[in-house]
TORPA-839766 format. One record per residue (C-alpha): x, y, z. Coordinates in steps of 0.05 Angstrom, whole numbers, padded with zeros to 5 digits, always signed. Layout:
REM TORPA-839766
XYZ
...
This chain:
REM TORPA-839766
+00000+00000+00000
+00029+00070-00017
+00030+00118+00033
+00014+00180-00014
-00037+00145-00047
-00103+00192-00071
-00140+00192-00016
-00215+00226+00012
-00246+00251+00073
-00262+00200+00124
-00306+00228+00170
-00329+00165+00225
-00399+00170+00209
-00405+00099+00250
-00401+00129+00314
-00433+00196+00322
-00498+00159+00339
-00520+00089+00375
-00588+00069+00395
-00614+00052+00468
-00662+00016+00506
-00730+00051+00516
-00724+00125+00540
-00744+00114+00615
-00684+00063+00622
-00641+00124+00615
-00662+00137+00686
-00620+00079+00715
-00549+00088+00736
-00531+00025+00690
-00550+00057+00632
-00513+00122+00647
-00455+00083+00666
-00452+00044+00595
-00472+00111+00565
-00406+00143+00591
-00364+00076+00582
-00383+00086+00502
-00378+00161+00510
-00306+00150+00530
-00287+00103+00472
-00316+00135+00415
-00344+00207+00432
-00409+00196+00403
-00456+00247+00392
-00524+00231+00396
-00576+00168+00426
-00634+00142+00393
-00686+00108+00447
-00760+00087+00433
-00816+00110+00469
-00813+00171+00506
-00889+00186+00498
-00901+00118+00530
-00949+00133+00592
-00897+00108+00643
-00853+00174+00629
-00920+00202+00642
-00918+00260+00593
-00995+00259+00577
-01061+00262+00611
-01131+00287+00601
-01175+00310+00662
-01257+00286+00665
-01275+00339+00617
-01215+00309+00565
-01169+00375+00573
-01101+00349+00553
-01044+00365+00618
-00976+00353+00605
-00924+00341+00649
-00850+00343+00628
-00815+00317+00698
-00786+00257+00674
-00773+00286+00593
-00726+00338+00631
-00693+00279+00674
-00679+00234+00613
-00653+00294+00566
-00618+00324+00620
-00587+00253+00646
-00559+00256+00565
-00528+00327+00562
-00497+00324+00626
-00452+00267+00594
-00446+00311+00526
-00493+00264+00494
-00556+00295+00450
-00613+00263+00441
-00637+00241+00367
-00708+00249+00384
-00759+00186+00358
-00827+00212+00372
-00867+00153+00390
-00904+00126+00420
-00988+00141+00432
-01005+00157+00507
-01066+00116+00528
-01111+00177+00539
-01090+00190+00469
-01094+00136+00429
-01154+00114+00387
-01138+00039+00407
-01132+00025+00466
-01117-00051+00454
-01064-00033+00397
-01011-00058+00453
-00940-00078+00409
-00912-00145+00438
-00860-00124+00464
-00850-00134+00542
-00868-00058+00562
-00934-00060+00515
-00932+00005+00477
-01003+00034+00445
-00979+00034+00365
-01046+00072+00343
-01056+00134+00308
-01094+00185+00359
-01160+00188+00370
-01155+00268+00355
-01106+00293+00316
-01117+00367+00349
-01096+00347+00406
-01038+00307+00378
-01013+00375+00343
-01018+00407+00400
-00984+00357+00442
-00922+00355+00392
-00914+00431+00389
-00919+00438+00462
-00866+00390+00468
-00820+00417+00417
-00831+00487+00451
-00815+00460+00522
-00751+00426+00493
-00729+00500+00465
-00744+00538+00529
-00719+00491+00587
-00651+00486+00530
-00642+00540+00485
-00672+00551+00412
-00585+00540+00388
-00580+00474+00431
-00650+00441+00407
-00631+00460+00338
-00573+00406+00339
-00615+00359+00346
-00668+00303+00305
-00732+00287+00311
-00753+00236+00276
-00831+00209+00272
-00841+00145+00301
-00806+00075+00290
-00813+00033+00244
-00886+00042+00221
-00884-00017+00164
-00879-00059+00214
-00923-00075+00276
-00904-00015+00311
-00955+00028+00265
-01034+00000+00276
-01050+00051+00224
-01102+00031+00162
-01065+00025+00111
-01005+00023+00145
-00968+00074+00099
-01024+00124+00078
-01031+00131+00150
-00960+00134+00168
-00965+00198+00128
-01016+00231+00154
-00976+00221+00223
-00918+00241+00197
-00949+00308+00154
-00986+00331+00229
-00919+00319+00267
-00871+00354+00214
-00915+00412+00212
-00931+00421+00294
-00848+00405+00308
-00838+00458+00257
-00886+00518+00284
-00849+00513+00355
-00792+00528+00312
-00761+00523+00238
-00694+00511+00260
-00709+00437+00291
-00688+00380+00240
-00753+00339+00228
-00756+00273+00191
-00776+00195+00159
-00808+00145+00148
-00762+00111+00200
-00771+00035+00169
-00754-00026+00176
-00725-00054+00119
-00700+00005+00084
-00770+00018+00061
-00813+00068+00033
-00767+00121+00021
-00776+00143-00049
-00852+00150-00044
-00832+00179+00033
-00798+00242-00009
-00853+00242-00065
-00903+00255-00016
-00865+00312+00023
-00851+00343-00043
-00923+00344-00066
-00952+00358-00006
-00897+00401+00014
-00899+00378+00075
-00820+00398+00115
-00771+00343+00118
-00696+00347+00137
-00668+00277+00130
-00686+00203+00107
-00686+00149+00164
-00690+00073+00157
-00666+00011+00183
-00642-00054+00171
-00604-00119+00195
-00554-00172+00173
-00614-00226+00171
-00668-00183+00144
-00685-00221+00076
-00686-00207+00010
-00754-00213-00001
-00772-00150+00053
-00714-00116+00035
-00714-00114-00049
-00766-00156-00064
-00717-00208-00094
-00707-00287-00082
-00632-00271-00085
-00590-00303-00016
-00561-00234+00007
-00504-00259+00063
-00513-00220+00133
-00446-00198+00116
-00466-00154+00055
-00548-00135+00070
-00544-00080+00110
-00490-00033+00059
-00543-00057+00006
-00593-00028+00051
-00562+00039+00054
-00534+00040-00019
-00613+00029-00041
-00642+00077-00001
-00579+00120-00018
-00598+00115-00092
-00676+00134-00089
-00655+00197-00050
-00598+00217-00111
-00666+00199-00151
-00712+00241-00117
-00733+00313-00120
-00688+00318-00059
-00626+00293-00079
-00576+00321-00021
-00626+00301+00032
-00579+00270+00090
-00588+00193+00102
-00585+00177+00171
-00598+00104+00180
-00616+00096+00250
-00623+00030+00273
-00564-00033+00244
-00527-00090+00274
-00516-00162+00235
-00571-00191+00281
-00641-00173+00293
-00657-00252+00334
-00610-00247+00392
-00566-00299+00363
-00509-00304+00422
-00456-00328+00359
-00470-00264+00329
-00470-00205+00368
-00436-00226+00433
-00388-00257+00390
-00320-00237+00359
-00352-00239+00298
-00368-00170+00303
-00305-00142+00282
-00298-00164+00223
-00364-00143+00209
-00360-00072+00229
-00304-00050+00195
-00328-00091+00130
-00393-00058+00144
-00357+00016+00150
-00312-00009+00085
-00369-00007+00047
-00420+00046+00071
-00366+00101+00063
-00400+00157+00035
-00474+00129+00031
-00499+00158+00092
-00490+00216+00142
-00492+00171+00212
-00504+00102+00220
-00531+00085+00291
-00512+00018+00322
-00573-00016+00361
-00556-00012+00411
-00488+00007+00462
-00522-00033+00519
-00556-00085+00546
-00592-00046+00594
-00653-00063+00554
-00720-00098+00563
-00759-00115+00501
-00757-00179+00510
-00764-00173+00591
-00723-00169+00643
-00650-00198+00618
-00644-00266+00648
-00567-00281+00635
-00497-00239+00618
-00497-00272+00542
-00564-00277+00499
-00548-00238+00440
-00565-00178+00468
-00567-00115+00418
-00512-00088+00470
-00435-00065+00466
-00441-00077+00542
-00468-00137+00573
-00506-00138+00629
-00468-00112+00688
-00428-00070+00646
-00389-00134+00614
-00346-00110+00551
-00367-00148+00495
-00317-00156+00428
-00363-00109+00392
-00343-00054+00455
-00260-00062+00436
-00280-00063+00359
-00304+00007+00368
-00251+00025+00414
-00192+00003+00364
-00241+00032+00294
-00246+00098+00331
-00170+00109+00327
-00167+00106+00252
-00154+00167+00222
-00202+00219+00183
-00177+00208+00111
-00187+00142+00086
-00124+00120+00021
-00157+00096-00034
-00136+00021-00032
-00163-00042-00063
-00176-00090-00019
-00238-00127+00016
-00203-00135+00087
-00175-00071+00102
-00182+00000+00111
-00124+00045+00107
-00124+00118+00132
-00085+00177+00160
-00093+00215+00221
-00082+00294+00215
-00007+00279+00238
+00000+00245+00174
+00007+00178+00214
-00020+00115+00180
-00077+00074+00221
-00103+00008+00181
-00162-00037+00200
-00153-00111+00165
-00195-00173+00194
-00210-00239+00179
-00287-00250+00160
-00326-00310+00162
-00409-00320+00178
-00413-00332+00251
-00436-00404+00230
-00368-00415+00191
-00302-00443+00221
-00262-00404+00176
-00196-00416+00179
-00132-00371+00199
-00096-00318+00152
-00032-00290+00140
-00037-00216+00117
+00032-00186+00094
+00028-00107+00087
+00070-00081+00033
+00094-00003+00049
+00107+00051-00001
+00132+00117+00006
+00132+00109+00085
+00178+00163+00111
+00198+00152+00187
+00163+00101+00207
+00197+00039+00235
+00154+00003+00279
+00075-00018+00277
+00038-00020+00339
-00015-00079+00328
-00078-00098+00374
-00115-00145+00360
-00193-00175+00385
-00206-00245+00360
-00242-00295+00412
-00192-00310+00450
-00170-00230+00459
-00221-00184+00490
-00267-00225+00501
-00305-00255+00562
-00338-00309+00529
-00280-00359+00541
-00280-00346+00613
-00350-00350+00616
-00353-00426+00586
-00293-00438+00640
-00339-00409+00696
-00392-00464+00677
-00439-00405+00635
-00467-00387+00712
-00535-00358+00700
-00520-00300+00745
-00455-00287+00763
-00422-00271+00824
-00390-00209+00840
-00326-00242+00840
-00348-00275+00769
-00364-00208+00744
-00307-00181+00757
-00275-00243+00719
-00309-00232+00668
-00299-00162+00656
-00212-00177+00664
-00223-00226+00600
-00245-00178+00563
-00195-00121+00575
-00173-00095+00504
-00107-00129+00492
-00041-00088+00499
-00009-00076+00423
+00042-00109+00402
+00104-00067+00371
+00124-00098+00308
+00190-00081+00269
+00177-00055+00197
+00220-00108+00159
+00244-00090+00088
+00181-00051+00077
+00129-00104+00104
+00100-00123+00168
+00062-00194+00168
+00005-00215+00216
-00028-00274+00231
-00110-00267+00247
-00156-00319+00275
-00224-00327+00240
-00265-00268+00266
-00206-00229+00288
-00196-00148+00274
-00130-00120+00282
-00115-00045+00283
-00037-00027+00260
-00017+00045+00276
+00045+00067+00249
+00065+00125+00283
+00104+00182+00249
């Protein structure tokens, strides 16, 4: 690889943003405690979280007569909890208060039983988002609230929308909330559909544009095992490891197509798993597939938000054991995962990304002009794979004589080991915990002499290796 190769900016749109569990959680001193632990090793920006409308953050009420009274006590707890630890929220606006809701058995599966109806007034709906929007600006400042998103709803293709039809309605939700977000104030970023799937986009714009109804970005979502079939329509066999930069690119595509064709992508929900699938995403696996996943999403989208930085999270009910295949960077108990020391080493490459071939690396340079490079060793999660030797080839290095290589395979920053050694203990003891979270320390780096031009690794199915060569 040559040093002064061409080369373009590499801004690390892969961790400005991660999703959460539900917006009360971020009440709990767990979550604020993974919050800042992922703070610390990638700086991210802002957290998505479902539900904030949900009656047990007790926003909305109506008295005997059916006069809406709002009450913002816990809202200013949760977004303050956020921006005293620098974090901004990306707002989802979801989901319907019972004494709102035209349904009042439109309860979503999920353990803390959401109401997914449209309301039963959209009046009061309007008013209800522009009173929000206008408490946001005055308890933080017009300039503060303006930095952030709010997007309407989540995922309303799917059954998290009770709406019929499911996307004519969608619309009309989206076309009240745009407009009452908008008349607390112009500045605040307002935007869609939100799906599952990467759906619905390209009709999403057409329908702003003729009903010019405001819109500031394009959201959507997808994961490793969505198929095909939801996602294009096809019977192709898309591998996990290539579905969700499909996703984007799609999506990506209609917008260049549409009568909005700079309108920022901001795809805010991923991961390779949506099934809890232990192998997957508590797995080493993950590596590989982020940077391969960053690799080829360069340039597609604004932010990509990770679901989710911790396990703190209770859609399925109360978490019954460290290792499920939680969403999570964090296990329960604030257990390092892989996936937590693959964004700690990807956050150190650099902001300029060399225009190299390859399918297993990512080569940039850090404002110092120091080289950072990302290679891994990708297989499925069901694969053995098999080890590889990956010699790097340096031209036009100047003073660099040494690499300084860390590497996370299974075996290296990760607690998974140690938890089959420790018999896979339901729930832990303290002393287990603590165990646990030694095993999966980030490995020191290994210094490495730069030999005739070349250094040459060896990487472990599933393993991602960061090499900085410092000036």
């Amino acid at each position: 690889m040559d040093a002064n190769a061409p080369s373009h900016p590499f801004p690390h749109f892969w961790e400005q943003m991660f999703g959460s569990g539900r917006a009360i959680l971020s009440l709990r001193e767990s979550y604020r405690h993974d919050l800042r632990e992922t703070k610390r090793i990638t700086n991210f920006e802002y957290v998505r979280f479902h539900a904030i409308f949900h009656d047990e953050v007790g926003v909305y009420d109506e008295d005997a007569s059916g006069k809406p009274a709002y009450n913002f006590s816990y809202v200013d707890q949760i977004y303050d909890g956020l921006l005293e630890n620098k974090v901004r929220p990306f707002v989802e606006l979801s989901f319907m208060p019972k004494k709102l809701t035209s349904d009042p058995n439109a309860l979503h599966p999920f353990w803390y039983k959401q109401n997914v109806a449209p309301p039963k007034d959209w009046n009061k709906w309007d008013e209800l988002m522009e009173a929000f929007a206008r408490h946001l600006i005055q308890r933080y400042g017009e300039d503060e609230v303006a930095n952030w998103y709010f997007e309407v709803w989540n995922e309303p293709n799917l059954d998290f929308w009770s709406g019929n039809p499911k996307e004519s309605t969608y619309y009309e939700l989206y076309d009240h909330t745009a407009r009452a977000i908008k008349k607390a104030s112009t500045r605040l970023r307002v935007g869609g559909p939100s799906t599952a799937q990467a759906a619905w986009a390209d009709r999403f714009l057409a329908h702003c544009k003729e009903k010019n109804v405001p819109v500031d970005f394009v959201s959507s979502h997808v994961y490793g095992n969505d198929k095909a079939e939801d996602v294009f329509g096809t019977h192709e066999n898309i591998s996990r490891n290539e579905m969700v930069c499909r996703a984007v690119n799609k999506v990506h595509q209609q917008i260049a197509a549409s009568a909005y064709p700079h309108m920022p992508l901001i795809w805010t929900e991923y991961n390779a798993d949506y099934s809890n699938q232990p192998q997957v995403t508590d797995s080493a696996y993950m590596g590989p597939f982020l940077a391969n996943t960053i690799r080829e999403c360069d340039g597609l989208t604004e932010m990509m938000s990770y679901w989710t930085f911790s396990d703190v999270f209770e859609e399925q009910g109360v978490v019954k054991t460290p290792f499920y295949g939680g969403f999570g960077i964090l296990a329960e108990r604030s257990i390092p995962k892989p996936a937590f020391n693959d964004f700690t080493l990807l956050h150190r490459l650099g902001d300029a990304r060399l225009d190299v071939s390859s399918d297993s690396a990512l080569v940039t340079r850090r404002k110092d002009g120091s080289l950072v490079i990302a290679v891994w060793n990708l297989f499925l999660p069901e694969q053995p794979g098999s080890p590889k030797t990956v010699t790097l080839h340096f031209k036009g290095l100047q003073s660099a004589h040494s690499a300084r290589i860390t590497i996370v395979d299974k075996e290296h920053g990760s607690p998974l080991l140690t938890y089959d050694k420790l018999g896979r203990p339901q729930s832990p003891t303290l002393s287990q915990i603590e165990a646990l979270r030694k095993a999966a320390t980030l490995p020191a780096a290994q210094q490495q002499i730069i030999t005739n031009g070349a250094i040459t690794l060896k990487l472990q199915p599933h393993a991602l290796a960061l090499i900085e060569l410092e000036k």
